[in-house]
MIVO-804225 format. One record per residue (C-alpha): residue in three letters; x negated, y negated, z negated. Coordinates in Angstrom, 2 decimals. Layout:
SITE   aa       xx       yy       zz
SITE  ALA        X        Y        Z
...
END
This chain:
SITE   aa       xx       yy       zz
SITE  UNK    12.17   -11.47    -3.12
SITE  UNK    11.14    -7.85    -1.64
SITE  UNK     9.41    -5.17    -3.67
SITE  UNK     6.23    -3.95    -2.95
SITE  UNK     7.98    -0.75    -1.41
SITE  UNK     9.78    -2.58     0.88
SITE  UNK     6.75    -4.40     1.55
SITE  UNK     4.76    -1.95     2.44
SITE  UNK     7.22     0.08     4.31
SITE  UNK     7.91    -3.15     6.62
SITE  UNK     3.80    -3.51     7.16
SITE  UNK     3.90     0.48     8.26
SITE  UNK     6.91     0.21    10.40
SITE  UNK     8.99     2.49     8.42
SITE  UNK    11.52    -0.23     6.95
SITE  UNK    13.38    -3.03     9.53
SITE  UNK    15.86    -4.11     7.23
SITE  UNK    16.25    -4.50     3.75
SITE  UNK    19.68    -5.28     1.73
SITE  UNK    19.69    -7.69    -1.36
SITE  UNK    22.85    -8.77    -3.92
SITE  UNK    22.16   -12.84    -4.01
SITE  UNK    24.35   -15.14    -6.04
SITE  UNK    24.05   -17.77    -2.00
SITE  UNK    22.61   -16.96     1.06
SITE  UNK    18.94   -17.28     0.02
SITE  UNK    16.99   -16.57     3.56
SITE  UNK    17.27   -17.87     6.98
SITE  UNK    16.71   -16.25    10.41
SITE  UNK    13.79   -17.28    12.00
SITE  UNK    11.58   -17.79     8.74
SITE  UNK     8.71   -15.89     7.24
SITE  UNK     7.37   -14.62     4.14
SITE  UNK     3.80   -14.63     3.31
SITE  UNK     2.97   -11.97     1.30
SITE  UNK     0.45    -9.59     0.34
SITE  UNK     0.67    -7.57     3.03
SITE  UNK     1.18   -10.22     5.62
SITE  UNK     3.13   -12.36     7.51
SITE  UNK     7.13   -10.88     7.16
SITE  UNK     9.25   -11.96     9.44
SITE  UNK    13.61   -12.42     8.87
SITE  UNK    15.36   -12.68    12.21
SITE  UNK    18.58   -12.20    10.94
SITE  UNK    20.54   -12.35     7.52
SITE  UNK    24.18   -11.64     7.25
SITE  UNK    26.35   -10.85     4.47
SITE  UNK    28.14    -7.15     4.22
SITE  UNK    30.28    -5.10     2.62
SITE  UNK    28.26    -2.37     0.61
SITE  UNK    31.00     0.20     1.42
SITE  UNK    30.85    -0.18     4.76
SITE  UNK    26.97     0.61     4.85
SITE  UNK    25.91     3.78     6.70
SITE  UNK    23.11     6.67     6.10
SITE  UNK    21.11     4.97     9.19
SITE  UNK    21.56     1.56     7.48
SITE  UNK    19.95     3.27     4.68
SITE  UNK    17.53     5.01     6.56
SITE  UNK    16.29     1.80     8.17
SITE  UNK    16.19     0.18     4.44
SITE  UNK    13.53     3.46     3.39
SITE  UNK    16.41     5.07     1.47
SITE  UNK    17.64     8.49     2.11
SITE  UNK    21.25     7.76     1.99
SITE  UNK    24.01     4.72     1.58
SITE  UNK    24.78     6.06    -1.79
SITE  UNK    20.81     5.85    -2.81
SITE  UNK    21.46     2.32    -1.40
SITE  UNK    24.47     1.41    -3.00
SITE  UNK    23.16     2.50    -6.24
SITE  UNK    19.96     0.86    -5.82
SITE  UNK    22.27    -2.41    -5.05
SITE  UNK    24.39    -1.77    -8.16
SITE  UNK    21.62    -2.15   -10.21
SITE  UNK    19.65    -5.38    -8.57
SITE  UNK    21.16    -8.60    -8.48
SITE  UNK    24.50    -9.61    -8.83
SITE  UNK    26.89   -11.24    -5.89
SITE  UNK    27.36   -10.68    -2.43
SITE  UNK    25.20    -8.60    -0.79
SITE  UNK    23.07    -9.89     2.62
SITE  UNK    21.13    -7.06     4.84
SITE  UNK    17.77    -8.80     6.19
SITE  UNK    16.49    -8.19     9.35
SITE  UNK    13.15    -7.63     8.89
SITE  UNK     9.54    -7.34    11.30
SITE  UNK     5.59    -7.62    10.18
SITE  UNK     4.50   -10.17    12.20
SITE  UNK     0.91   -10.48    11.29
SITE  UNK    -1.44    -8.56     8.39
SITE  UNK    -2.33   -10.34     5.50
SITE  UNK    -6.42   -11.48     6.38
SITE  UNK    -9.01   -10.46     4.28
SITE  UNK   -11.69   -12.40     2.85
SITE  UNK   -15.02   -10.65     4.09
SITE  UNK   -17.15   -10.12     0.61
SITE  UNK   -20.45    -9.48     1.74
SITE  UNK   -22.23    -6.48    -0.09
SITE  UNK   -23.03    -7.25    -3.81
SITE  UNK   -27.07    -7.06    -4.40
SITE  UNK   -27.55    -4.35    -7.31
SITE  UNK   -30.86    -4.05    -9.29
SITE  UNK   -31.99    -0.65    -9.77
SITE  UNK   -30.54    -0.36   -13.10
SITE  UNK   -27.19    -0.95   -12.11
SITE  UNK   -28.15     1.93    -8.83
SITE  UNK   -29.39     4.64   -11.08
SITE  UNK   -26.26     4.36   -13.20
SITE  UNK   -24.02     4.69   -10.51
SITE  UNK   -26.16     7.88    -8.90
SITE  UNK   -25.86     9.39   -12.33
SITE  UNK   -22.02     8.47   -12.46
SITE  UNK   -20.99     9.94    -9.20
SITE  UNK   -23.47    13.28    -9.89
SITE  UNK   -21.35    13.64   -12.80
SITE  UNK   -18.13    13.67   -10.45
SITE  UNK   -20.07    15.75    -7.95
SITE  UNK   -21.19    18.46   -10.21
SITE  UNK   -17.59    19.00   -11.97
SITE  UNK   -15.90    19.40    -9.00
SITE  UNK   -15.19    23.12    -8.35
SITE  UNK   -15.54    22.26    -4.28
SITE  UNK   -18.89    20.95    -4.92
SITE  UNK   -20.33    17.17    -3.95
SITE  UNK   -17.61    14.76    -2.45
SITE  UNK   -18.25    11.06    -3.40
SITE  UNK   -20.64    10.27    -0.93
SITE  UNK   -18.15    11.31     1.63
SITE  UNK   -15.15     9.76     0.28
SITE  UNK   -17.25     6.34     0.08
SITE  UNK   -18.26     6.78     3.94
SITE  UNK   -14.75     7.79     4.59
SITE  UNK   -13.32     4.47     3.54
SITE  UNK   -16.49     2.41     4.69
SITE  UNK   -15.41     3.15     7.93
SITE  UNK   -11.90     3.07     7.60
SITE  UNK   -11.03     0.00     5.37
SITE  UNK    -7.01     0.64     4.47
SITE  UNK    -6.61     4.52     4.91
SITE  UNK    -3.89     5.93     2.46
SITE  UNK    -4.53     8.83    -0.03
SITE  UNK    -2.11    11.02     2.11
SITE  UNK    -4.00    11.00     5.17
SITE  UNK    -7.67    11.26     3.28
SITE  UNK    -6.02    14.24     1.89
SITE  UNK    -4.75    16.05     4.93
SITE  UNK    -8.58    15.36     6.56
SITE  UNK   -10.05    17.01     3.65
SITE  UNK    -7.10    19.81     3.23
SITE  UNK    -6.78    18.61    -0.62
SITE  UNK    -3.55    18.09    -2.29
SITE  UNK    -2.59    14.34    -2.41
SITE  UNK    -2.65    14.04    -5.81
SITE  UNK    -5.71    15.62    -6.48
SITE  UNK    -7.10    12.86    -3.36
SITE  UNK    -5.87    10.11    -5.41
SITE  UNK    -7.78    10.87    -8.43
SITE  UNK   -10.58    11.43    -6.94
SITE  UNK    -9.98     7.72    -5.48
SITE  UNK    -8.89     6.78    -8.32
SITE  UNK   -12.03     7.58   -10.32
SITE  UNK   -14.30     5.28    -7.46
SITE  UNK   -12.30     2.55    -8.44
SITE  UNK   -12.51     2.78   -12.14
SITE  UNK   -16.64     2.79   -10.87
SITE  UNK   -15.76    -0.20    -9.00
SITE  UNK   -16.66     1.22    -6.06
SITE  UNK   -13.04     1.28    -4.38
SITE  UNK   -10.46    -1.19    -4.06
SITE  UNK    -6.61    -1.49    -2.63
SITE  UNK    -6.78    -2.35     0.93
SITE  UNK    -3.89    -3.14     2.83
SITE  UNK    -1.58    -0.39     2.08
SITE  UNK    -4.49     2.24     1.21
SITE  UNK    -8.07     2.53     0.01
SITE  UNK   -11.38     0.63     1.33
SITE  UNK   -14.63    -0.07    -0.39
SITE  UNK   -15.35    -2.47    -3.16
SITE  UNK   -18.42    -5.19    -2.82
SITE  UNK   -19.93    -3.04    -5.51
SITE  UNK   -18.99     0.04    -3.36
SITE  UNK   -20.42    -1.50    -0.02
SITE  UNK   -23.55    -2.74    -1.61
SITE  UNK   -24.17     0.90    -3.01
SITE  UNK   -24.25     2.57    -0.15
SITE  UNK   -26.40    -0.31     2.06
SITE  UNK   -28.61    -0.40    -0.68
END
């Protein structure tokens, strides 16, 4: 029913409504979604006119303006369309892995995988930091890694990026946090 942007958005308190073209009225106030991010909550749902929608309707939605809206609406969904009131009302939990066990095969082929990283980066070592970065805090986005380390965002996610292909990182909440493999590493 909601996109993972609008997901996400709701969970960070940047999105409290969200408008939908349904064929019926498909929500009710007072119910809840559980989704990946969490509990969602829908405290109200009533229908509107799309012209009638304003750039702080929009703004509240996570668009930049009622015609980003209305086009977005144009081309989702057909039928009337219903604005939904929208609040996070609890996180989604997550299932405590404890730290996988590696042999010292499986070590030595990580050390020489993140060296490899470590020695092409013109800015010198960084893994180790990155993976005690998000050991202690489990969910932190690429943007604000980034503005800690004064890196471009982009070049921040592919640097995360290339932990997870090691399995070393996973998706956490609405960022990055460690992996089993990834936890395991660095108690072992």
């Amino acid at each position: 029913m909601l996109s993972k942007r609008i997901l996400r958005g709701v969970a960070a308190g940047e999105i409290t409504e969200a408008y939908l073209r349904w064929p019926s009225r498909l929500a009710e106030p007072g119910s809840q979604l559980s989704t990946t991010v969490g509990l969602i909550g829908i405290t109200a749902v009533d229908q509107v006119d799309p012209a009638g929608l304003t750039d702080a309707d929009a703004r509240r939605a996570g668009f930049g303006s009622a015609a980003g809206l209305r086009a977005s609406l144009d081309k989702h969904g057909r039928g009337e369309v219903y604005r939904l009131a929208l609040t996070f009302d609890d996180p989604a939990p997550r299932p405590v892995q404890p730290p996988v066990a590696l042999d010292g095969r499986e070590r030595a082929s990580i050390d020489r995988q993140l060296a490899r990283l470590d020695v092409s980066a013109p800015r010198g070592p960084w893994t180790r930091e990155v993976l005690e970065v998000l050991r202690q805090r489990p969910g932190i986005r690429a943007a604000e890694l980034a503005a800690e380390h004064n890196r471009p965002v982009s070049r921040c996610k592919s640097d995360v990026w290339r932990l997870r292909e090691l399995g070393l990182v996973e998706p956490v909440e609405a960022g990055f946090g460690l992996s089993a493999r990834g936890l395991g590493y660095l108690e072992g």
